[in-house]
PDB file of N, CA, C and O in Angstrom:
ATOM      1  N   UNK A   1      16.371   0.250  -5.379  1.00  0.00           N
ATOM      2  CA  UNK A   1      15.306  -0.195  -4.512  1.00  0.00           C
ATOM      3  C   UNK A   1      14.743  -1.503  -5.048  1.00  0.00           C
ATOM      4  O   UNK A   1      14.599  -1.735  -6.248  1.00  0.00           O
ATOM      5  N   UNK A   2      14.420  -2.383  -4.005  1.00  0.00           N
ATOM      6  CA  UNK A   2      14.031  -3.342  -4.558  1.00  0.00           C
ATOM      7  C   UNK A   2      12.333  -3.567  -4.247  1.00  0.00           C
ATOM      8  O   UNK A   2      11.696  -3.208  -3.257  1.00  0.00           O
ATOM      9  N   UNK A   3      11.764  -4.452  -5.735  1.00  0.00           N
ATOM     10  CA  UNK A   3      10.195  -4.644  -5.386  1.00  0.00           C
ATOM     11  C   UNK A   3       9.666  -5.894  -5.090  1.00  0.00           C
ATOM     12  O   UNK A   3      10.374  -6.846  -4.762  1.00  0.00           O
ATOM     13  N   UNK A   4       8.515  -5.937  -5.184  1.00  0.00           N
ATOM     14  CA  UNK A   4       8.310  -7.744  -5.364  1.00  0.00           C
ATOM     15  C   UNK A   4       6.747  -7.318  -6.383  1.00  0.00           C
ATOM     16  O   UNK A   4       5.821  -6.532  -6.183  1.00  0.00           O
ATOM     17  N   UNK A   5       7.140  -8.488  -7.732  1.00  0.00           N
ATOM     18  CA  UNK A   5       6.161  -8.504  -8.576  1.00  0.00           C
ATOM     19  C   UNK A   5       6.257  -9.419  -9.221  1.00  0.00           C
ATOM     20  O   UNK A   5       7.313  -9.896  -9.636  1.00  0.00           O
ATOM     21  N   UNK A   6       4.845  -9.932  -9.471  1.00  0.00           N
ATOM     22  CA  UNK A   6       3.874 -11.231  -9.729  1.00  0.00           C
ATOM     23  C   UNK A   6       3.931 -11.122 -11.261  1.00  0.00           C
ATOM     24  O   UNK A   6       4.239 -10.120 -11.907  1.00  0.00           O
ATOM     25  N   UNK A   7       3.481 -12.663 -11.855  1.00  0.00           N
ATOM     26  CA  UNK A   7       2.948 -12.346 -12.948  1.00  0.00           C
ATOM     27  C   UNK A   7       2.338 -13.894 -13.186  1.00  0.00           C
ATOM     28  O   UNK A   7       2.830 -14.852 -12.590  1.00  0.00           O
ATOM     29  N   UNK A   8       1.048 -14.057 -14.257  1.00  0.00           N
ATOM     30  CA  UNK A   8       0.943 -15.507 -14.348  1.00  0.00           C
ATOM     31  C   UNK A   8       1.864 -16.308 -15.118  1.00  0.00           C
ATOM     32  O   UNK A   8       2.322 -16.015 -16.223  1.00  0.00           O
ATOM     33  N   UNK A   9       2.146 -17.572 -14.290  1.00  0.00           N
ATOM     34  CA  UNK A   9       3.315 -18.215 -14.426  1.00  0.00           C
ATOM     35  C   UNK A   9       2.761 -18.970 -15.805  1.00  0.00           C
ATOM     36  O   UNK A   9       1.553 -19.043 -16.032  1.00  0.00           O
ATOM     37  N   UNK A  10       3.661 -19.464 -16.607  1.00  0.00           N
ATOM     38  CA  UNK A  10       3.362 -20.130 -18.013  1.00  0.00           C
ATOM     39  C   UNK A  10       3.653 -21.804 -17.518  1.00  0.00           C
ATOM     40  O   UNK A  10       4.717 -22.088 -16.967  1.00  0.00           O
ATOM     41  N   UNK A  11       2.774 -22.673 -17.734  1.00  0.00           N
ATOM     42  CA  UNK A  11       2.796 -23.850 -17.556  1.00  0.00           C
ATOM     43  C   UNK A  11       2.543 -24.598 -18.533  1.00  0.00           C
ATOM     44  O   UNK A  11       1.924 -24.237 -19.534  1.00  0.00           O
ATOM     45  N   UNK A  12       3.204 -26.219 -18.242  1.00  0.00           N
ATOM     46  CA  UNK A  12       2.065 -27.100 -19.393  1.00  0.00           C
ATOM     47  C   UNK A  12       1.118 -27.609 -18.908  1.00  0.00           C
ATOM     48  O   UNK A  12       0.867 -27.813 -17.721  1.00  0.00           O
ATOM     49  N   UNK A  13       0.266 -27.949 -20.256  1.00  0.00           N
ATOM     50  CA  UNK A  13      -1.116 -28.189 -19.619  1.00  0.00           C
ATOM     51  C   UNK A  13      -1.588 -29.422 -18.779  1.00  0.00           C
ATOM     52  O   UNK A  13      -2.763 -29.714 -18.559  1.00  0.00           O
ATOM     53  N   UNK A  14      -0.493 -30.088 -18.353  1.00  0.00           N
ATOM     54  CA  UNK A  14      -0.416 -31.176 -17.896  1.00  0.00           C
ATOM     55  C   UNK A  14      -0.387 -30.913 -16.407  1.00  0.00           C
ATOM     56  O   UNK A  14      -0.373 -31.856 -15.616  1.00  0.00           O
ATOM     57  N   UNK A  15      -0.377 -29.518 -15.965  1.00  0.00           N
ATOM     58  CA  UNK A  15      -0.318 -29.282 -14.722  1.00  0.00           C
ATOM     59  C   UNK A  15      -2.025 -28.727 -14.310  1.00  0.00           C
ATOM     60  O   UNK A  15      -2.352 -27.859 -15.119  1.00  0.00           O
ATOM     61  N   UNK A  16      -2.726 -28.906 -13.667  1.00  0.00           N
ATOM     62  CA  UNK A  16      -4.076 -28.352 -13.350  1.00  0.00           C
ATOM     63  C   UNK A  16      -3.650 -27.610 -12.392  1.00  0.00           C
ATOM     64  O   UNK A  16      -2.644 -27.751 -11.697  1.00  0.00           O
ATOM     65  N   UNK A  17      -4.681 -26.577 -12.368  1.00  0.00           N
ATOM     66  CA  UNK A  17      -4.600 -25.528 -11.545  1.00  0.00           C
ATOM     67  C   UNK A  17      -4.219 -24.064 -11.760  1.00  0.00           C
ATOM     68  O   UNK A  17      -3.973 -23.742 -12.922  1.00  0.00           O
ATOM     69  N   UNK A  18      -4.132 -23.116 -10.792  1.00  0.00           N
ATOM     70  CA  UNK A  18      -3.461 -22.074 -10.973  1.00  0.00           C
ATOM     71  C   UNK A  18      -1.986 -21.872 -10.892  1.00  0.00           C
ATOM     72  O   UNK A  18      -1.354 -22.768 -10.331  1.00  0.00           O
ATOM     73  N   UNK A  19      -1.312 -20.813 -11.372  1.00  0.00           N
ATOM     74  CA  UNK A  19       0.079 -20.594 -10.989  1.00  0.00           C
ATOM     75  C   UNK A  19       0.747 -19.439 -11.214  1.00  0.00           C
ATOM     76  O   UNK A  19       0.566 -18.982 -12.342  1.00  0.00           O
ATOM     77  N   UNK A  20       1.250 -19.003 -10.713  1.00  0.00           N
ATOM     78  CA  UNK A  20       1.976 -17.621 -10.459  1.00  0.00           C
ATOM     79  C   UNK A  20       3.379 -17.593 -10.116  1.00  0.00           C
ATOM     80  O   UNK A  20       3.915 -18.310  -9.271  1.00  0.00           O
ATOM     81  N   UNK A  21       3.944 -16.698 -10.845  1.00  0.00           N
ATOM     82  CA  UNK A  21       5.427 -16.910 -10.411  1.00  0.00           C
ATOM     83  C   UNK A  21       5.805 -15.286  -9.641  1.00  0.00           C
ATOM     84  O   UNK A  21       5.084 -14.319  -9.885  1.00  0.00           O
ATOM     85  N   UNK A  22       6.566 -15.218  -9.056  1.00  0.00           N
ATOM     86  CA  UNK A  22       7.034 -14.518  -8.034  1.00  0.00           C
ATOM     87  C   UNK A  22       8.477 -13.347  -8.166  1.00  0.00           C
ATOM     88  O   UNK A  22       9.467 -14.057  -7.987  1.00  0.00           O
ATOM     89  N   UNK A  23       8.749 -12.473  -8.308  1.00  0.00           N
ATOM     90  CA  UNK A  23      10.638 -12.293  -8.578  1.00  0.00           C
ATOM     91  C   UNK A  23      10.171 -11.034  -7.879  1.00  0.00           C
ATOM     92  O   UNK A  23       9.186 -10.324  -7.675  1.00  0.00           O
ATOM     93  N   UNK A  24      11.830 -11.224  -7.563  1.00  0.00           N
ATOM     94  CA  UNK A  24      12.188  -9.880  -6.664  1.00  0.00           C
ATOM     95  C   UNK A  24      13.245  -9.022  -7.737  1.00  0.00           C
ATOM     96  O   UNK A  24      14.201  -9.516  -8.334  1.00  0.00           O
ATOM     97  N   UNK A  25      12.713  -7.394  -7.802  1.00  0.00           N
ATOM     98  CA  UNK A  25      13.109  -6.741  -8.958  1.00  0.00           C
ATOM     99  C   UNK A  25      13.955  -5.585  -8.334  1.00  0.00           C
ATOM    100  O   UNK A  25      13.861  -5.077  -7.217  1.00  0.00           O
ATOM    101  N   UNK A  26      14.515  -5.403  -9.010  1.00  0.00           N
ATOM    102  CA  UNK A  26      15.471  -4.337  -8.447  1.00  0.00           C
ATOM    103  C   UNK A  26      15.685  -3.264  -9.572  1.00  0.00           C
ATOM    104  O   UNK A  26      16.452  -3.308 -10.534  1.00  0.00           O
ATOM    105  N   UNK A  27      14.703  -2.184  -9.150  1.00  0.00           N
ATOM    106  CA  UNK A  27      14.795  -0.745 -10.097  1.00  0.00           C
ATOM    107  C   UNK A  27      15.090   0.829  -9.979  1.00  0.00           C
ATOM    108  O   UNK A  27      14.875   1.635  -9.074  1.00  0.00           O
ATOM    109  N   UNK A  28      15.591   0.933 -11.087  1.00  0.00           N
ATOM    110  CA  UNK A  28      16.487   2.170 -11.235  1.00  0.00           C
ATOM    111  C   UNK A  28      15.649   3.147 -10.189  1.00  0.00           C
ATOM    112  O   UNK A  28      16.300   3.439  -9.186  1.00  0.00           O
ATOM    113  N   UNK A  29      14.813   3.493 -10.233  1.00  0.00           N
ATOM    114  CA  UNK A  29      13.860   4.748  -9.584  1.00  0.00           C
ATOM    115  C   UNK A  29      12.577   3.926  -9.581  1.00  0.00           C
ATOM    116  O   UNK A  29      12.178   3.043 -10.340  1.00  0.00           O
ATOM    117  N   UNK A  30      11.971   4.577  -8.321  1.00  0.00           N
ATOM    118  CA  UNK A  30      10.742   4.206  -7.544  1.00  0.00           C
ATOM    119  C   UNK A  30       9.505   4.831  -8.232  1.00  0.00           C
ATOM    120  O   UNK A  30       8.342   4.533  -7.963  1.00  0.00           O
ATOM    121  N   UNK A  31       9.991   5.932  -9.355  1.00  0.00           N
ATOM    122  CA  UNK A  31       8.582   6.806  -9.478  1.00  0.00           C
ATOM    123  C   UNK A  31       8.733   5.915 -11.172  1.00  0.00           C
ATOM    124  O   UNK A  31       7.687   6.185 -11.761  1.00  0.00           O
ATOM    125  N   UNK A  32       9.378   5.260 -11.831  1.00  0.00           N
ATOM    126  CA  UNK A  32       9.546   4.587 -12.970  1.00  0.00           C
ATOM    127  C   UNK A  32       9.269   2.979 -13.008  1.00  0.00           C
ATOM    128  O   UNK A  32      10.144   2.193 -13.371  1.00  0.00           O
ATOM    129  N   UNK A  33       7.781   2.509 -12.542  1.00  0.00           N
ATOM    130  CA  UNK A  33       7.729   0.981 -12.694  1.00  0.00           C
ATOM    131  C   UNK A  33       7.957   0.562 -13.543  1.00  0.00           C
ATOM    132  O   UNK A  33       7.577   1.133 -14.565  1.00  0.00           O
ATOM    133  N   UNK A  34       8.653  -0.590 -13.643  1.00  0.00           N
ATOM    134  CA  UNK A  34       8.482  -1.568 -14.890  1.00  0.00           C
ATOM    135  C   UNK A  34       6.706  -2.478 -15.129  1.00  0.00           C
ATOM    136  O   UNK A  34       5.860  -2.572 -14.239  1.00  0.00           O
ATOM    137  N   UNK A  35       6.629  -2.792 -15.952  1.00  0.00           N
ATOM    138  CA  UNK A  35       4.816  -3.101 -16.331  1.00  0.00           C
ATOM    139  C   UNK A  35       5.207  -4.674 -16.338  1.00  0.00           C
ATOM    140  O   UNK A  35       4.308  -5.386 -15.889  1.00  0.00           O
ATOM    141  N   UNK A  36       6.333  -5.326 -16.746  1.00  0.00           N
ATOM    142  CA  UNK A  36       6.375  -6.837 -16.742  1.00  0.00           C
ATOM    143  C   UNK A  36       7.950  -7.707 -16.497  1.00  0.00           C
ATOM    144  O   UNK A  36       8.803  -7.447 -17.345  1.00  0.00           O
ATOM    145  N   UNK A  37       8.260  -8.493 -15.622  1.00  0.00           N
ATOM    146  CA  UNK A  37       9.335  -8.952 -15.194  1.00  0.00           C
ATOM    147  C   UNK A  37      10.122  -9.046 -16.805  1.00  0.00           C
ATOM    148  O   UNK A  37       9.679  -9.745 -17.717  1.00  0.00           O
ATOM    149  N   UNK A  38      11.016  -8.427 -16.877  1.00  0.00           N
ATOM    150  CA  UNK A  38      11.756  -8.525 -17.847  1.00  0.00           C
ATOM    151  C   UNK A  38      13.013  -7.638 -17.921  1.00  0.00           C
ATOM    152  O   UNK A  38      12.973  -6.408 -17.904  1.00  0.00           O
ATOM    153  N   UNK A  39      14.251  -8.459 -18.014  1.00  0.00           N
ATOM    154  CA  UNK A  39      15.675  -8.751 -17.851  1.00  0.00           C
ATOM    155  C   UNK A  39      15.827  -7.554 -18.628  1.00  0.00           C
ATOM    156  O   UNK A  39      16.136  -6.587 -17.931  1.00  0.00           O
ATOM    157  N   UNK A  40      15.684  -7.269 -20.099  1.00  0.00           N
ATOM    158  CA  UNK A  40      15.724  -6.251 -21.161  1.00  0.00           C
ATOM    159  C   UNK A  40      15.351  -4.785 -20.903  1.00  0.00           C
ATOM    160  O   UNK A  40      16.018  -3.808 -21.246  1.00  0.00           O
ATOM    161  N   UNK A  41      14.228  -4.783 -20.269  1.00  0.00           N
ATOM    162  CA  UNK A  41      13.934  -3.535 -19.472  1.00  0.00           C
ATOM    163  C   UNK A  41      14.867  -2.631 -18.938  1.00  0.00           C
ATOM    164  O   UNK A  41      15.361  -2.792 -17.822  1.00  0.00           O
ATOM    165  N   UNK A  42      15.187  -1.505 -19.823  1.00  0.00           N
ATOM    166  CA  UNK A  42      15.787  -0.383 -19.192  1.00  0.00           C
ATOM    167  C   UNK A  42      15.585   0.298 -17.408  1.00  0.00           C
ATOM    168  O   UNK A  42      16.377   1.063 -16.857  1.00  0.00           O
ATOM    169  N   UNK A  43      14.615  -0.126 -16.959  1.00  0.00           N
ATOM    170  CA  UNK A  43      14.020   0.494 -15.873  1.00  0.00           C
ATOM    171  C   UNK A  43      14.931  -0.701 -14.697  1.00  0.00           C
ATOM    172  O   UNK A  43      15.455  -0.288 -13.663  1.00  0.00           O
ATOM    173  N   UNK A  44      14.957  -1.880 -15.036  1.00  0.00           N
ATOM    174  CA  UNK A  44      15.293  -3.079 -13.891  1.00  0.00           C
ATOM    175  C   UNK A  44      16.387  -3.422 -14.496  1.00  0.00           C
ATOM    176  O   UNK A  44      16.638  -3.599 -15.688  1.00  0.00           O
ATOM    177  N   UNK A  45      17.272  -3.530 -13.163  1.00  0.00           N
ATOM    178  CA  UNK A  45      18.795  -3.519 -12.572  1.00  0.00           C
ATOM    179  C   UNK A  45      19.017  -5.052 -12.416  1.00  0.00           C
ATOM    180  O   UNK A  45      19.782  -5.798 -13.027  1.00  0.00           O
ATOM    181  N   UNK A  46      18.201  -5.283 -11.506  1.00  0.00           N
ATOM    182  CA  UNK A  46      18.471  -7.208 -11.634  1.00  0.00           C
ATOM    183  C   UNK A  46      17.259  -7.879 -10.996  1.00  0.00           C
ATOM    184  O   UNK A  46      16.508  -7.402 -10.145  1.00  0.00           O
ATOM    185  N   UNK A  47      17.218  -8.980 -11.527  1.00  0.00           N
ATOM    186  CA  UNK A  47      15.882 -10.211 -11.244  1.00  0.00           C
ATOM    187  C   UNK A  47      16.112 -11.297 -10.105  1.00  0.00           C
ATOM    188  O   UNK A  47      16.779 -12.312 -10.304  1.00  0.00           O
ATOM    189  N   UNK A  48      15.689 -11.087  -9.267  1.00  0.00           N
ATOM    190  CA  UNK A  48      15.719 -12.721  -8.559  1.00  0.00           C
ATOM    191  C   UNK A  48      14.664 -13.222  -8.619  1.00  0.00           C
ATOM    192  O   UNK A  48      13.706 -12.842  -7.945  1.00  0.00           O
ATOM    193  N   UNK A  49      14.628 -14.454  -9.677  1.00  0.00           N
ATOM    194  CA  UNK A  49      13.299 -15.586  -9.999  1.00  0.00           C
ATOM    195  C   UNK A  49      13.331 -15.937  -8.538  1.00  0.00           C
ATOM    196  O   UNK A  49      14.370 -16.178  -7.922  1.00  0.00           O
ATOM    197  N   UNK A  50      11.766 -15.952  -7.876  1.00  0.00           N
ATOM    198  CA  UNK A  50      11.362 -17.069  -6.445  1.00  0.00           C
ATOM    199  C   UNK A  50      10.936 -18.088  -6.991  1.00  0.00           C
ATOM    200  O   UNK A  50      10.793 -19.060  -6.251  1.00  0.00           O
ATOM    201  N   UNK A  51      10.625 -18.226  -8.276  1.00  0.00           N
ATOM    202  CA  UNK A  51       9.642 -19.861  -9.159  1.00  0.00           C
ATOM    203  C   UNK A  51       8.232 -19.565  -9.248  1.00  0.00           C
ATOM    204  O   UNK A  51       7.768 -18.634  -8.590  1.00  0.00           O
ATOM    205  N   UNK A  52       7.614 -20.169  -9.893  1.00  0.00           N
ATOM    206  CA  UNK A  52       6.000 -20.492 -10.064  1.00  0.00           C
ATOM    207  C   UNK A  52       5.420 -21.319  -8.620  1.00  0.00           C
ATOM    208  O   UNK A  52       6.048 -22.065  -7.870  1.00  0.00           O
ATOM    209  N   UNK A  53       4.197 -20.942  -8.566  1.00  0.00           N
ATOM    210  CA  UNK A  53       3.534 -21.567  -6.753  1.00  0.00           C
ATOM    211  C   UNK A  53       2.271 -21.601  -7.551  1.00  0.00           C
ATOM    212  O   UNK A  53       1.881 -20.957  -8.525  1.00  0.00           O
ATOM    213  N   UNK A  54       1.738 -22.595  -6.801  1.00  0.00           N
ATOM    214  CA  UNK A  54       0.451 -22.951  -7.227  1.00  0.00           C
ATOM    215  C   UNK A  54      -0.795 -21.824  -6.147  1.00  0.00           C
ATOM    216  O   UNK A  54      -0.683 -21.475  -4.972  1.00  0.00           O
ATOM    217  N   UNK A  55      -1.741 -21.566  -7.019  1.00  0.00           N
ATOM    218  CA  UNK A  55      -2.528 -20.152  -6.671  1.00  0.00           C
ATOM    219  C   UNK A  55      -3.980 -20.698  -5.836  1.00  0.00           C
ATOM    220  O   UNK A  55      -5.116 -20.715  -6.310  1.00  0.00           O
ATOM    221  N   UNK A  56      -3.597 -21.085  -4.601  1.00  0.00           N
ATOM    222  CA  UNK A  56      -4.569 -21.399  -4.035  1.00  0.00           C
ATOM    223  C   UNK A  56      -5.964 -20.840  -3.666  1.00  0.00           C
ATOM    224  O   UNK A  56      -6.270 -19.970  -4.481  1.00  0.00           O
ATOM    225  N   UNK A  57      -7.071 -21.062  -2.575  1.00  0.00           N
ATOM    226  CA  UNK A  57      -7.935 -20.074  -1.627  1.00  0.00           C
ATOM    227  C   UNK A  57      -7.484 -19.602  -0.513  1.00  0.00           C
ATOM    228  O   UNK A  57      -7.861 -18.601   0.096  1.00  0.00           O
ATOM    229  N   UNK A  58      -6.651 -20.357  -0.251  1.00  0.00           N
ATOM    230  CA  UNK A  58      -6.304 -20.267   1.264  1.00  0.00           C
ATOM    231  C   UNK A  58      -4.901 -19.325   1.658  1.00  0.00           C
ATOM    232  O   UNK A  58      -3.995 -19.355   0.825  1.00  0.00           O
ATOM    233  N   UNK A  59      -4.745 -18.683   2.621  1.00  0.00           N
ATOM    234  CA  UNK A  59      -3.552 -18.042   2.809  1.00  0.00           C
ATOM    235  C   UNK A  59      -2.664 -19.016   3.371  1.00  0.00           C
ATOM    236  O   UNK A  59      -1.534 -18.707   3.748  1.00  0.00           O
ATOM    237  N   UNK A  60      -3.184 -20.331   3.455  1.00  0.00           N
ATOM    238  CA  UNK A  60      -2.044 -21.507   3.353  1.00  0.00           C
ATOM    239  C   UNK A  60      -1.335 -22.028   2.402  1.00  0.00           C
ATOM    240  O   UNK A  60      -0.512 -22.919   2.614  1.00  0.00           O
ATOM    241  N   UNK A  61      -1.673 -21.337   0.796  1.00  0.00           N
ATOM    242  CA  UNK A  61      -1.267 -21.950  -0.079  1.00  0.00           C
ATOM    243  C   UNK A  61      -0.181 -21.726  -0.370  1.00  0.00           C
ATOM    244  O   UNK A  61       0.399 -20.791   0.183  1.00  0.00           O
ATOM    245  N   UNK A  62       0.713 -22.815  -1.717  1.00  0.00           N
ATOM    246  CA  UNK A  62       2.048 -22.012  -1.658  1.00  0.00           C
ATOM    247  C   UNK A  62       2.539 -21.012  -2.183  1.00  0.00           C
ATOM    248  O   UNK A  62       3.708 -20.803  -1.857  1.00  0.00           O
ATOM    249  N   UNK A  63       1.834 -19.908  -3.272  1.00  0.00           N
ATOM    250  CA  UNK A  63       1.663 -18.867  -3.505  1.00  0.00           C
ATOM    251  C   UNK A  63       1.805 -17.557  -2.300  1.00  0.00           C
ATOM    252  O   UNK A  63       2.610 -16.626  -2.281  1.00  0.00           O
ATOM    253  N   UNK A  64       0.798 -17.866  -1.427  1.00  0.00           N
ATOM    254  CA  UNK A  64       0.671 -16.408  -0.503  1.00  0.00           C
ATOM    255  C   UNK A  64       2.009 -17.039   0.763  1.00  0.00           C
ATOM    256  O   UNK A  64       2.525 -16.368   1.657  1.00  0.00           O
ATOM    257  N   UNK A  65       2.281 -18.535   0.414  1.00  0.00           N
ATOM    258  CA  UNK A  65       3.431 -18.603   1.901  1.00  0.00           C
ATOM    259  C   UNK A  65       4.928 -17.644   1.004  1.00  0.00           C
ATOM    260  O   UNK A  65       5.410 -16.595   1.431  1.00  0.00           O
ATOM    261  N   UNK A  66       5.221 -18.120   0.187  1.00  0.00           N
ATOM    262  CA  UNK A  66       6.515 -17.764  -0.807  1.00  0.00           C
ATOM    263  C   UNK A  66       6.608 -16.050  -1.231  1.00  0.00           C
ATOM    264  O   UNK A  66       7.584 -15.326  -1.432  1.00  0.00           O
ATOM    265  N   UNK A  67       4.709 -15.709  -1.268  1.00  0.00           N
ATOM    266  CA  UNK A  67       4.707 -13.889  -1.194  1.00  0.00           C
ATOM    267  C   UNK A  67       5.169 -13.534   0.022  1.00  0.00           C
ATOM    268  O   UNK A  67       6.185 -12.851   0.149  1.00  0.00           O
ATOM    269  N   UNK A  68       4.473 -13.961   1.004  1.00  0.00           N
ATOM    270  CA  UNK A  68       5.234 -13.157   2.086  1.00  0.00           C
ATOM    271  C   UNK A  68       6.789 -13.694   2.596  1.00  0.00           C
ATOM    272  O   UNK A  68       7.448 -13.144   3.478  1.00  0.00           O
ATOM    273  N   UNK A  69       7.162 -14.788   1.892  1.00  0.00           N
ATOM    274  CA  UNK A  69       8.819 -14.543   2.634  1.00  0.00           C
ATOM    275  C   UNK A  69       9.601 -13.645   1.127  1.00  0.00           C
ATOM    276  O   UNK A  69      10.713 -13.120   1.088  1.00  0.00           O
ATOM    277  N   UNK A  70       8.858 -13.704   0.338  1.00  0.00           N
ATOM    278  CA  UNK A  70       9.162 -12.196  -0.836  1.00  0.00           C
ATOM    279  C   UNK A  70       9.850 -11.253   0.044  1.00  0.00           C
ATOM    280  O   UNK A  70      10.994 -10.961   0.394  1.00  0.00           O
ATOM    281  N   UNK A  71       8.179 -10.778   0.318  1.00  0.00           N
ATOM    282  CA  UNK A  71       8.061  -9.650   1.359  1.00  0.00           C
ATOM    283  C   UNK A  71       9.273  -9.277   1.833  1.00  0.00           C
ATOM    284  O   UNK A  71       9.949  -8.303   1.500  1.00  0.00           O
ATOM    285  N   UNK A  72       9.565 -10.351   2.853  1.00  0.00           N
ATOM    286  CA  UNK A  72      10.381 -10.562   4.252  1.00  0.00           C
ATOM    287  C   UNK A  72      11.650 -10.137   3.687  1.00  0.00           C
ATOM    288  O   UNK A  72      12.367  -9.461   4.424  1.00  0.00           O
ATOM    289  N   UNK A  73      12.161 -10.473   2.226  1.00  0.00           N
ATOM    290  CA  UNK A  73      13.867 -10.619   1.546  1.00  0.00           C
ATOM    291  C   UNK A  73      13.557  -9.968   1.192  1.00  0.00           C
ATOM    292  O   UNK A  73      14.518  -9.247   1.460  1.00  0.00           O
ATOM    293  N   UNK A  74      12.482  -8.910   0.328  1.00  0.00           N
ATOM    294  CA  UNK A  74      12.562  -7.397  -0.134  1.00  0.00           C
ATOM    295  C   UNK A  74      13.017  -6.545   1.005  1.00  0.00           C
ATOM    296  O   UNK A  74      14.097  -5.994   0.795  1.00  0.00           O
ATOM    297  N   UNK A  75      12.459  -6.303   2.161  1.00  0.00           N
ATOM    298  CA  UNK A  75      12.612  -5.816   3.036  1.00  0.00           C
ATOM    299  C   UNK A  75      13.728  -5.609   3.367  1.00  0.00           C
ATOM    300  O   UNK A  75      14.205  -4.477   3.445  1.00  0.00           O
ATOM    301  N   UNK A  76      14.471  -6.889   3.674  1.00  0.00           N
ATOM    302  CA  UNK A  76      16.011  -7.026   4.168  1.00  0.00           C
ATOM    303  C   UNK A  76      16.709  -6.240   3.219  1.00  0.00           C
ATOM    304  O   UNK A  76      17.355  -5.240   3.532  1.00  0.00           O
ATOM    305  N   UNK A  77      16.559  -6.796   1.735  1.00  0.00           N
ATOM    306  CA  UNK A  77      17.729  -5.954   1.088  1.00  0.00           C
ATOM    307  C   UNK A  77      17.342  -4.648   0.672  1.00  0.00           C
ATOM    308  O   UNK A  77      18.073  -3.944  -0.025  1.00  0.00           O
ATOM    309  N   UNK A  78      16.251  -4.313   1.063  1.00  0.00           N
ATOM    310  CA  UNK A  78      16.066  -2.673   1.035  1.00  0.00           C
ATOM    311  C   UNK A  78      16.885  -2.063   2.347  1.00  0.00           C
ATOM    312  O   UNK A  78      17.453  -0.996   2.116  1.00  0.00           O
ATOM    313  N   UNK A  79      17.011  -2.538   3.551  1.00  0.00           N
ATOM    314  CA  UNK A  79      17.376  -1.859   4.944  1.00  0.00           C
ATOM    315  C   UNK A  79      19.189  -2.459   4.349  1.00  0.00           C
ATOM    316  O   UNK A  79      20.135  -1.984   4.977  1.00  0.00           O
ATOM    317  N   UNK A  80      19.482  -3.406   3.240  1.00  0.00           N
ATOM    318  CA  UNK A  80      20.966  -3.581   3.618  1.00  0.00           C
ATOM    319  C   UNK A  80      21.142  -2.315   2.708  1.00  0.00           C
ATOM    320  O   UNK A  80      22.141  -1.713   3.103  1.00  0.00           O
ATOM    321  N   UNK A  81      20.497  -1.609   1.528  1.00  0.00           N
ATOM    322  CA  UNK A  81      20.636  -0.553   0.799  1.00  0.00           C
ATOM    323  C   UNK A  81      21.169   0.947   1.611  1.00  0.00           C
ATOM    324  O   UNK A  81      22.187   1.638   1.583  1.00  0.00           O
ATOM    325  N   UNK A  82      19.716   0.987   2.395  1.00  0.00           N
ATOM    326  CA  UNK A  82      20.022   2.316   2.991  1.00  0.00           C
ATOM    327  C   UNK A  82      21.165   2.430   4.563  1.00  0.00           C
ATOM    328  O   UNK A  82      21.430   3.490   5.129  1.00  0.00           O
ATOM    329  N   UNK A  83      21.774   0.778   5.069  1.00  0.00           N
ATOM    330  CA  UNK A  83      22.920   0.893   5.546  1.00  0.00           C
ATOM    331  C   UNK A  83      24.424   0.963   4.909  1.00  0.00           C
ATOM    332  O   UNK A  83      25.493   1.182   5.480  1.00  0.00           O
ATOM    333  N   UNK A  84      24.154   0.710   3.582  1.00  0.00           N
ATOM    334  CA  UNK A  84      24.944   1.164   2.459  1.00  0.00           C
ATOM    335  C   UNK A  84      26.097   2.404   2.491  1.00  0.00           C
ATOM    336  O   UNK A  84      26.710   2.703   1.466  1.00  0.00           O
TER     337      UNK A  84
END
C-alpha cells in the first residue's frame, strides 16, 4: 500500500522561508507506520522523492499544489495494486 508523508525539508540557509519535502512511501502493512522517510526502514518497500516545496499561507502555494497531486499518484497506484 502506498502513503504520502511529509517531513521538514533540510535546506541552506541561503534559502528564506519554509520547506517541506514530500515522498510517496510504499509499506509492508497498513497497521505498521514508519515514523520517518527512510530507505533503511524495515517497514518501507520503496520511496518516491516528490522534492522540497516552499511552505506557504495559501492553498496556492507550492507545497499544498505538489500535496495534492501526491494525493492524486497515491491514489492511482493504490487502485493499480488492488487491479493487480
Amino acid at each position: 500500500m502506498w502513503i504520502v508523508m511529509t517531513a521538514a525539508a533540510h535546506m541552506p540557509s541561503s534559502c528564506r522561508g519554509n520547506y517541506r519535502k514530500i515522498a510517496l512511501v510504499e509499506v509492508k502493512d497498513i497497521k505498521e507506520m514508519p515514523f520517518r522517510i527512510d530507505s533503511r526502514d524495515s517497514r518501507i518497500l520503496q520511496i518516491i522523492q516528490m522534492g522540497n516545496h516552499h511552505f506557504g499561507k495559501t492553498a496556492r502555494c507550492a507545497y499544498q499544489r505538489e500535496l495534492a497531486a501526491a494525493k492524486a499518484r497515491c491514489d492511482e497506484l493504490n487502485s493499480q495494486l488492488e487491479n493487480a
